[in-house]
N, C-alpha and C positions, 0 to 999 in steps of 0.2 A: 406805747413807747416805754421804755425801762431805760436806765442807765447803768452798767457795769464798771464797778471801781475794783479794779484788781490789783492787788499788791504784789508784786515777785521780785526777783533779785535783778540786779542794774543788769547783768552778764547776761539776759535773756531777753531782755528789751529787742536787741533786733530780729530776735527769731519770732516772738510773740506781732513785732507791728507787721513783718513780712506778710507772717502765716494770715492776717488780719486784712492787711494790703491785699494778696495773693485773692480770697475770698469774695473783693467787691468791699468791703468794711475802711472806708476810709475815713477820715474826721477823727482824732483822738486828740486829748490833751495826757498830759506826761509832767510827771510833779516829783523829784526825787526828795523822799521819804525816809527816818529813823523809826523802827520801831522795836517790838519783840514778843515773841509771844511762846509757844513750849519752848523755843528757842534759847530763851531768855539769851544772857550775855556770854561772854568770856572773860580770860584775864591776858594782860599784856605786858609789855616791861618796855620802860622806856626810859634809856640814861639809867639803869640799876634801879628802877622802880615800878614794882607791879600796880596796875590798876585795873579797874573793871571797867569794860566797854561793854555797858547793858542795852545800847540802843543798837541795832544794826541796819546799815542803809540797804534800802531798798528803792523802789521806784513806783510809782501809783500811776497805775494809765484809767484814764476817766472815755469813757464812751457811752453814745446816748444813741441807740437804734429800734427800728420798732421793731416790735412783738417777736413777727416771724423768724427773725434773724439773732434773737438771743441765744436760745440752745445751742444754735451754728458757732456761735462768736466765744461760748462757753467752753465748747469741746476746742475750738483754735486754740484759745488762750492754755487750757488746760495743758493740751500735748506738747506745744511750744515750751513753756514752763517747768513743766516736769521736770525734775533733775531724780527724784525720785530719793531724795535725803528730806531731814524735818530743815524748815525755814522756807518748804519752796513758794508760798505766801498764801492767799486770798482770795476768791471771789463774791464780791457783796453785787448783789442787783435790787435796784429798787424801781418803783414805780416812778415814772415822768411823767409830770401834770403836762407841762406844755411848753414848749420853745419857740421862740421868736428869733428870727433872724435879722439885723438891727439892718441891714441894705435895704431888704425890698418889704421890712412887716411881713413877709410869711410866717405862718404859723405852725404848727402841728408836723409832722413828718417829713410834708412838703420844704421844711425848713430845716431840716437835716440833711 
C-alpha cells in the first residue's frame, strides 16, 4: 500500500476527485493548505497599502491505495491538475505500513 499526498490549487479539486472517482479510486481526505515553493509569493495593496502574500492556498488530497493502482492514480491526478503554469503543486507517495478500519478491525487493503 502507498499513500499519495498531492498538493494542487483549490480550482482543480473537482476535476482531480472526478478523474479519481471516474477510475474506481474512491476514499479521499481533503485538507485546504498555504504554502509556496518556486512560486514563492506576490504583492497586494490593500486600503493604499502594499503587502506580501508569501503563502498561497492550495488544497492537499491524502489517498492511501494499494500498490497496483498508484501509477493509475498518479497519471489521474497529474492530468486533472495540470494547468500547465509554475504553482500547479505536488505529488509525495510514501509507503503505508498498515490500516485499520475502526468498524469491523480489518486490516491491510481489505480495510481500504
Amino acid at each position: 500500500m502507498k499513500k499519495i499526498e498531492a498538493i494542487i490549487n483549490p480550482f482543480k479539486l473537482d476535476e482531480v476527485k472526478a478523474a479519481l472517482t471516474e477510475a474506481g479510486i474512491i476514499g479521499m481526505t481533503m485538507t485546504e493548505v498555504k504554502g509556496y515553493g518556486r512560486q514563492k509569493g506576490h504583492s497586494e495593496v490593500y486600503r493604499g497599502s502594499e503587502y506580501a502574500v508569501d503563502f498561497r492556498p492550495k488544497v492537499k488530497l491524502e489517498v492511501v491505495l494499494a500498490d497496483e493502482v498508484v501509477e493509475q492514480a498518479i497519471k489521474l491526478i497529474t492530468k486533472a491538475a495540470n494547468t500547465g503554469k509554475i504553482g500547479d503543486g505536488k505529488i509525495f507517495i510514501s509507503p503505508m505500513e498498515d490500516v485499520v478500519r475502526i468498524r469491523t478491525q480489518e486490516r491491510g487493503p481489505t480495510a481500504l
